[in-house]
N, C-alpha and C positions, 0 to 999 in steps of 0.2 A: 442290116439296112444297106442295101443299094445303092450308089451313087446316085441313080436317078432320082431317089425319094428323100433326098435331103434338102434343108432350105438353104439357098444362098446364103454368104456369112453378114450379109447385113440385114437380112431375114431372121437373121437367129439373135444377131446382135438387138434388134428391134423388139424382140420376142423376149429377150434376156432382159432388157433394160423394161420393160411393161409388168414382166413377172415381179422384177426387185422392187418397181414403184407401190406394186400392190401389198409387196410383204412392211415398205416403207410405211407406209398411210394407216397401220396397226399402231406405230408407237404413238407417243406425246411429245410434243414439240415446243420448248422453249421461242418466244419471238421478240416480244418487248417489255421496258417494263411498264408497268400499267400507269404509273406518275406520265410518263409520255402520250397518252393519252388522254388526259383533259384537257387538254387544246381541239379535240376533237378524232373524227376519224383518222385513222394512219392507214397505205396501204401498206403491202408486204405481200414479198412471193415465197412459198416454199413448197418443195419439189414440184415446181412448175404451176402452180395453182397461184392466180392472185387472189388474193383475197383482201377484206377490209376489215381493222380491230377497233372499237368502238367501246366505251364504257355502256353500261344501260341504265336505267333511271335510279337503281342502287347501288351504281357504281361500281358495278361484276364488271368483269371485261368479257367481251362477247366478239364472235369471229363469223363473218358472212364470204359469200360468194364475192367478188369485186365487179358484181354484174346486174344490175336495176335491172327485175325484168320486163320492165314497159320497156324500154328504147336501150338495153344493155349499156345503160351510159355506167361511167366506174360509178358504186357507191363512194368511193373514198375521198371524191371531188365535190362531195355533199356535207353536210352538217349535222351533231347530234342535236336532238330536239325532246326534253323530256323521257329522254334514256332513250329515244327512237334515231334511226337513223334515216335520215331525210336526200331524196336523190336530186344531186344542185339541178341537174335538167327540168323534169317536170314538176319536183316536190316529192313524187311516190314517197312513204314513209313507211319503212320498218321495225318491226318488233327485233328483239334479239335473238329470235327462236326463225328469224326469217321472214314474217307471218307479216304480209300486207296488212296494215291498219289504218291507211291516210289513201286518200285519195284528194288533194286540193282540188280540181276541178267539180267534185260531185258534191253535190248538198247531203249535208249531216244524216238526212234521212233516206239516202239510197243506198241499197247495198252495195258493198263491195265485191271485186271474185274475187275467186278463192284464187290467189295469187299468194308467190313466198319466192323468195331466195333460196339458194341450196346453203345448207349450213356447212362451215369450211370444214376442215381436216382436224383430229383431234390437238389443241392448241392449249397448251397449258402460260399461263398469264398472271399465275399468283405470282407473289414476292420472295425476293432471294433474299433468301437467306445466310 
């Protein structure tokens, strides 16, 4: 290779650190333990991703985007509702799979869109043992 056809070193450095995020986001990751979590949602960053951990109506622990997608407000400044996670802004409510299920402004008999959350990074949340 040529001098001319190589990338700058913080091109490559850029290029390096995006390769290793990607081989990162393969393992399971340790974040809290789950008792810390019935007080409600917690956020948490890891490898640059916020995200929000939440119990859900059976008291799994579940891990979402930290992103409401009506108004991108944090989930995490929101409250669990019924194992749902509810966005303090407008109410929008989540399932633990991500999956819009509330809409407070529409009546019970309209439909919803097909809105969701992106579900986080793989997040391991059982108990230590």
């Amino acid at each position: 290779m040529n001098k001319s056809n190589r990338l700058p070193r913080r091109a490559a450095a850029t290029v390096a650190a995006v390769a290793a995020i990607k081989v990162l986001r393969r393992f399971w990751y340790a974040t809290v333990p789950t008792d810390m979590l019935a007080d409600g949602p917690r956020p948490f960053t890891l490898l640059g991703e916020k995200i929000v951990l939440f119990l859900d109506g059976e008291g799994r622990p579940a891990a979402l985007a930290d992103r409401c997608c009506h108004r991108t407000a944090k989930l995490s400044k929101g409250w669990s509702n019924n194992g749902h996670l509810t966005c303090g802004y407008h109410g929008w409510t989540y399932d633990r799979a991500g999956k819009l299920v509330r809409i407070p402004q529409l009546s019970p008999d309209q439909p919803l869109p097909d809105a969701r959350v992106r579900r986080a990074l793989r997040i391991c949340m059982g108990r230590a043992r």
